[in-house]
PyMOL commands that place a pseudoatom at each C-alpha (Angstrom):
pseudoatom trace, name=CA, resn=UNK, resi=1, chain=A, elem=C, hetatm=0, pos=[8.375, 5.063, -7.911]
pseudoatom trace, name=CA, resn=UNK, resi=2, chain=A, elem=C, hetatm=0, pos=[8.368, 2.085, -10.660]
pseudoatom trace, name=CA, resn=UNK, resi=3, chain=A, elem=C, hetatm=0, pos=[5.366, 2.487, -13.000]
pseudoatom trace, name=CA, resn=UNK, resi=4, chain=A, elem=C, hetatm=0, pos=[3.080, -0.689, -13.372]
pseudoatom trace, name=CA, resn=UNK, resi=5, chain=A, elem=C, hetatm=0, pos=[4.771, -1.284, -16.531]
pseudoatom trace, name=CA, resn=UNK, resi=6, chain=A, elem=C, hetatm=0, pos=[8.061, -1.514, -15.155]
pseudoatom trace, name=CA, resn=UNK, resi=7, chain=A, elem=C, hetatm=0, pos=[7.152, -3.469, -12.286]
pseudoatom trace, name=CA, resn=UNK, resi=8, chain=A, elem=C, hetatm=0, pos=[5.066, -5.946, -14.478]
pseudoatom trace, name=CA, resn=UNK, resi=9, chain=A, elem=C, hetatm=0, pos=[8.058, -6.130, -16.545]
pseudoatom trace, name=CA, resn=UNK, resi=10, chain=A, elem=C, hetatm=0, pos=[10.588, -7.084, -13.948]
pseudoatom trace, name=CA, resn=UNK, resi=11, chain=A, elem=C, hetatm=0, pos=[8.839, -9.873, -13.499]
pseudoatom trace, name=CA, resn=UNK, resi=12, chain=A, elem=C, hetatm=0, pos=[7.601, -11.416, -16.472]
pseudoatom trace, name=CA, resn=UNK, resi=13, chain=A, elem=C, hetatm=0, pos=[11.720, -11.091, -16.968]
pseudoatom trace, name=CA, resn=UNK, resi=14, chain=A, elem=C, hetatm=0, pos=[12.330, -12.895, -13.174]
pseudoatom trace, name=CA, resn=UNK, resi=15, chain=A, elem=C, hetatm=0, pos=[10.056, -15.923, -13.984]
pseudoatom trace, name=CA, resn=UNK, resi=16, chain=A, elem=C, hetatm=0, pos=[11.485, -16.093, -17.872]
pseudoatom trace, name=CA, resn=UNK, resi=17, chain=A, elem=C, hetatm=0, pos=[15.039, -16.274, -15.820]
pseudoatom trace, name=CA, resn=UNK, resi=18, chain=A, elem=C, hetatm=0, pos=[14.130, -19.015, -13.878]
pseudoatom trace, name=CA, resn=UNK, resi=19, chain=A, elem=C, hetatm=0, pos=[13.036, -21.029, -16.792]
pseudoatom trace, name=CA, resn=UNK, resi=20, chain=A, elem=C, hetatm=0, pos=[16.609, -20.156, -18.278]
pseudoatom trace, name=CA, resn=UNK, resi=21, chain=A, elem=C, hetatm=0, pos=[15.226, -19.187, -21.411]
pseudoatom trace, name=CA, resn=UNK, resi=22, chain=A, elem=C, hetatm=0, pos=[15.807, -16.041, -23.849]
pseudoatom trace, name=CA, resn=UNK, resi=23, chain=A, elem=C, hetatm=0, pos=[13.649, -13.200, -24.348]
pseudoatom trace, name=CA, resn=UNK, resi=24, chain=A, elem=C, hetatm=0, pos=[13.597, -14.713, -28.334]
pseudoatom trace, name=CA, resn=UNK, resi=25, chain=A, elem=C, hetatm=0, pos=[12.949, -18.428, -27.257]
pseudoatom trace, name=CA, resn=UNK, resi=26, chain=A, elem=C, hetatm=0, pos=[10.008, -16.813, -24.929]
pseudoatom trace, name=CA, resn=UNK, resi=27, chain=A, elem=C, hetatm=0, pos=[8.865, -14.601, -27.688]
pseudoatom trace, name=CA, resn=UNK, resi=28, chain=A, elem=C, hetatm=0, pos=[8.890, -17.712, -29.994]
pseudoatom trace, name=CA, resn=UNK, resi=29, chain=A, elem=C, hetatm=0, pos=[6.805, -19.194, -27.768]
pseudoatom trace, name=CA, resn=UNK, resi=30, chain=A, elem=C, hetatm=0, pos=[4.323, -16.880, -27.367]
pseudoatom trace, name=CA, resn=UNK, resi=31, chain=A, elem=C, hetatm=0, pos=[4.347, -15.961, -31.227]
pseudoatom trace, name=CA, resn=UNK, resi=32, chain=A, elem=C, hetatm=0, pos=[5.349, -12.519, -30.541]
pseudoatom trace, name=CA, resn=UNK, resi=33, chain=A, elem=C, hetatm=0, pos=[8.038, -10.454, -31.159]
pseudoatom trace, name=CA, resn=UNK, resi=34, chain=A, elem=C, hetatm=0, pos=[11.623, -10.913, -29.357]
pseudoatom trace, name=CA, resn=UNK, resi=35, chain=A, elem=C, hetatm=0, pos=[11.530, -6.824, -29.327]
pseudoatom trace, name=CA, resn=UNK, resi=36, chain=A, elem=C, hetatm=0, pos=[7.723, -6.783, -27.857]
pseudoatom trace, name=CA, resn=UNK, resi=37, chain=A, elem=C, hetatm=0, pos=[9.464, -9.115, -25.160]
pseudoatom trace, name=CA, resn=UNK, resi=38, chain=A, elem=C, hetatm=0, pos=[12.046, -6.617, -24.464]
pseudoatom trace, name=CA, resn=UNK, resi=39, chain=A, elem=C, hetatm=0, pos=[10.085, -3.483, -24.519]
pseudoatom trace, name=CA, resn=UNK, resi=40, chain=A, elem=C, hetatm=0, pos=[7.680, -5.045, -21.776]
pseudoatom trace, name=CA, resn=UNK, resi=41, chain=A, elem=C, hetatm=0, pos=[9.913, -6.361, -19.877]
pseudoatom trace, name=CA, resn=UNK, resi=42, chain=A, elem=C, hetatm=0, pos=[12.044, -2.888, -19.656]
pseudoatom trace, name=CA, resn=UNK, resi=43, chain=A, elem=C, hetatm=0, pos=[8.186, -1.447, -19.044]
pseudoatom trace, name=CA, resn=UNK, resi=44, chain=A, elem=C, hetatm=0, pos=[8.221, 0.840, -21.746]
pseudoatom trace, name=CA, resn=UNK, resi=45, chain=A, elem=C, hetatm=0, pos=[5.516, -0.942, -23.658]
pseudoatom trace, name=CA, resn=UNK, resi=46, chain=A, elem=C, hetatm=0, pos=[2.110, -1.481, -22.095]
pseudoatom trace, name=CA, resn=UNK, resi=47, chain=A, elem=C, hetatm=0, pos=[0.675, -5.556, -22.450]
pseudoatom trace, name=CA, resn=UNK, resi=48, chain=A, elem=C, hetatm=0, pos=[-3.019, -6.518, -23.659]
pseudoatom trace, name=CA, resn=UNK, resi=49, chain=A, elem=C, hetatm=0, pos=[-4.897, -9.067, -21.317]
pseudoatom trace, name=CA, resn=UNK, resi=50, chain=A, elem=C, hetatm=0, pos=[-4.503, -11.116, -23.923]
pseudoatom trace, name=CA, resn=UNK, resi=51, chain=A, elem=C, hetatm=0, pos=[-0.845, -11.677, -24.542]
pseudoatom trace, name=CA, resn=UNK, resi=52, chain=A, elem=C, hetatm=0, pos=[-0.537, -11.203, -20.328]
pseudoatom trace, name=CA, resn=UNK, resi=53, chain=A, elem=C, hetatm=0, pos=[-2.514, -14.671, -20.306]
pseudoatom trace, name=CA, resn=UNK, resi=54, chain=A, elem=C, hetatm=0, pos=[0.349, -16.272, -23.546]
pseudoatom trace, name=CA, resn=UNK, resi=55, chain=A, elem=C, hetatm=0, pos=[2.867, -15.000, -21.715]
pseudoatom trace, name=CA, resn=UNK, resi=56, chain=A, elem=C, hetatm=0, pos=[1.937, -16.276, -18.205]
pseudoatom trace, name=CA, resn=UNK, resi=57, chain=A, elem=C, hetatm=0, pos=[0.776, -19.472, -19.785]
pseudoatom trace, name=CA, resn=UNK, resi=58, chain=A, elem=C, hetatm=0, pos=[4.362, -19.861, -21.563]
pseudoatom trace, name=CA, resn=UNK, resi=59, chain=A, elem=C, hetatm=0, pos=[5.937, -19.252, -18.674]
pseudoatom trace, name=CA, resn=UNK, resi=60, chain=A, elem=C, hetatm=0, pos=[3.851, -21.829, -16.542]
pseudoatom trace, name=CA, resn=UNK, resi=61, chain=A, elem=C, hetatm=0, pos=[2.444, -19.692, -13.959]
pseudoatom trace, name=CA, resn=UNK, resi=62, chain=A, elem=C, hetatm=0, pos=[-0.714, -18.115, -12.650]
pseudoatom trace, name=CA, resn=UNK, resi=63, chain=A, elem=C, hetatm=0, pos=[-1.133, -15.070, -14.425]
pseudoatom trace, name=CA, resn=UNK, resi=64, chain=A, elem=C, hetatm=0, pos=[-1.446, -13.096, -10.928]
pseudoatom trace, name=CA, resn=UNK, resi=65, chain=A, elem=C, hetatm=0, pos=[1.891, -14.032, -10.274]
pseudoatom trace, name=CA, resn=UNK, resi=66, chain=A, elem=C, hetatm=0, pos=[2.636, -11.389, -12.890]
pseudoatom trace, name=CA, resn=UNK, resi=67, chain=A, elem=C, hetatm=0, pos=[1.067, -8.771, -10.535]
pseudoatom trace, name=CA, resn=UNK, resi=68, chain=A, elem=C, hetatm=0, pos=[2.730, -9.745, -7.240]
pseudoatom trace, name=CA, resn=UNK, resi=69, chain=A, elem=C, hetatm=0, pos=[4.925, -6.780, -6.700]
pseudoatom trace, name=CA, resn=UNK, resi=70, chain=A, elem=C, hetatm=0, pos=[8.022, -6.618, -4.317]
pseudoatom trace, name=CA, resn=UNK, resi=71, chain=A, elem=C, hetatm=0, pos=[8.350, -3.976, -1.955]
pseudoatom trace, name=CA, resn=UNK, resi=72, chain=A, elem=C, hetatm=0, pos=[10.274, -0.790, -3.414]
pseudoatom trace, name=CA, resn=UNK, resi=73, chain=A, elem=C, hetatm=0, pos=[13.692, -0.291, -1.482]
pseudoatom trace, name=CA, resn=UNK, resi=74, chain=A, elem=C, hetatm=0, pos=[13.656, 3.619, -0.086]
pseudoatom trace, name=CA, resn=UNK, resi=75, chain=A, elem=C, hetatm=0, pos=[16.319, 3.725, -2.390]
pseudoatom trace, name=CA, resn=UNK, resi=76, chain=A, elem=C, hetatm=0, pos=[14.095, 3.326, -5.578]
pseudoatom trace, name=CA, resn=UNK, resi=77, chain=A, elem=C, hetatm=0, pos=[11.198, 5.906, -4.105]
pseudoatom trace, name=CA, resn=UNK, resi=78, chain=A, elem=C, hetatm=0, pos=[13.702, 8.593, -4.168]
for i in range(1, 78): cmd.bond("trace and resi %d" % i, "trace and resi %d" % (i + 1))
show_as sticks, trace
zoom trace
């Protein structure tokens, strides 16, 4: 089972694909750094409130969009 982090991650990195923009361009928006984008994206670095709100804000959602999780396949529980 996916962590929180990881599952956050994959999407802040679904909505930054359907803007078609970088994890750098992203990070540039945001003012943070293009490696803080990657690490929480790949879930291995856990996110303040605070940069969850830049980042949803950049990325022109709601910021519980960010928390909407997909169902795990049986695949990924094993």
């Amino acid at each position: 089972m996916k962590t929180i982090c990881e599952r956050f991650g994959k999407n802040v990195k679904k909505y930054r694909s359907k803007l078609a923009i970088s994890q750098e361009e992203l990070a540039s928006r945001c003012e943070l750094h293009r490696t803080y984008i990657s690490a929480v994206e790949r879930g291995v670095r856990s996110i303040s409130l605070k940069n969850i709100e830049i980042i949803a804000t950049e990325l022109n959602i709601d910021i519980y969009k960010l928390f909407l999780f997909e169902e795990e396949s049986i695949e990924e529980k094993k």
